[in-house]
C-alpha positions in Angstrom: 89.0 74.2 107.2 87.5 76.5 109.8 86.7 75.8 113.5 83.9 76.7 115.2 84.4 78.6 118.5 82.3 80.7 121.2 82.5 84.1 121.9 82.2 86.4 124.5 82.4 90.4 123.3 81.9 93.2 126.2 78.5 94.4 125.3 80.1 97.9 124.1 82.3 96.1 121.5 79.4 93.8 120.5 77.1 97.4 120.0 79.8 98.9 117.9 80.7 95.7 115.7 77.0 95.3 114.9 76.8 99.0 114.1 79.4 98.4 111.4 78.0 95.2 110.0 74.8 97.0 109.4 76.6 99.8 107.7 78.6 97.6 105.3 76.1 94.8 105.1 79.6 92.3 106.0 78.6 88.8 107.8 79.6 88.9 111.0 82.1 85.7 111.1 84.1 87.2 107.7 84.4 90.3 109.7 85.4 88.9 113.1 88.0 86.5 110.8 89.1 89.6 109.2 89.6 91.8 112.1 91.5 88.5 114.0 93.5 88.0 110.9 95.1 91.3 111.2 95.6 91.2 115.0 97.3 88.1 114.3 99.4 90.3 111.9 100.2 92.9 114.0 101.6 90.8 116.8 103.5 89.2 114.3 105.2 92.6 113.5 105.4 93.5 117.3 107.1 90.2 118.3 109.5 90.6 115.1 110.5 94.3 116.0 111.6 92.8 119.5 113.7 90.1 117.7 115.5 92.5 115.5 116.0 94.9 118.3 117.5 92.3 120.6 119.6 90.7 118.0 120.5 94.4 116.8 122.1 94.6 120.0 124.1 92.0 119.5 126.0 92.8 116.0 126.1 96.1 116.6 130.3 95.8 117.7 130.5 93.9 114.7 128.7 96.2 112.3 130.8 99.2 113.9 134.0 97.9 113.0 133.3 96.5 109.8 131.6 100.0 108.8 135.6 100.8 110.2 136.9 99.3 107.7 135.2 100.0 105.2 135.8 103.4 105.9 139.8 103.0 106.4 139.4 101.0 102.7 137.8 104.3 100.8 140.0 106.9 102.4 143.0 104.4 100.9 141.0 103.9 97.7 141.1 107.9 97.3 144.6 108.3 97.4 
């Protein structure tokens, strides 16, 4: 289902997306929901790296001593 929407562009953006329409001969609405689509995906990404960063930050005592003991287990394993 799609949803009809208005939209204001600045005049500059509006001048250059018509440019490229013109140039690849795209409709205009496939182009803006392309171009939105992938927005859409690279906020995803952005809000996802803050996530993993934040929780990072909270295992990271954890992940340092169990990479401990795994360490302490090959040094007995070598013996």
């Amino acid at each position: 289902m799609s949803k009809a929407l208005s939209l204001k562009l600045n005049d500059d953006v509006f001048r250059e997306t018509e440019e490229i329409l013109r140039r690849t001969r795209r409709p205009r609405n496939a182009y803006i929901n392309n171009a939105v689509s992938f927005y859409n995906k690279l906020w995803k990404r952005r809000v996802l790296k803050k996530v993993l960063a934040e929780e990072s930050v909270l295992v990271r005592e954890d992940s340092l001593e169990v990479l401990d003991a795994f360490e302490k287990f090959e040094e007995e394993a070598a013996r």
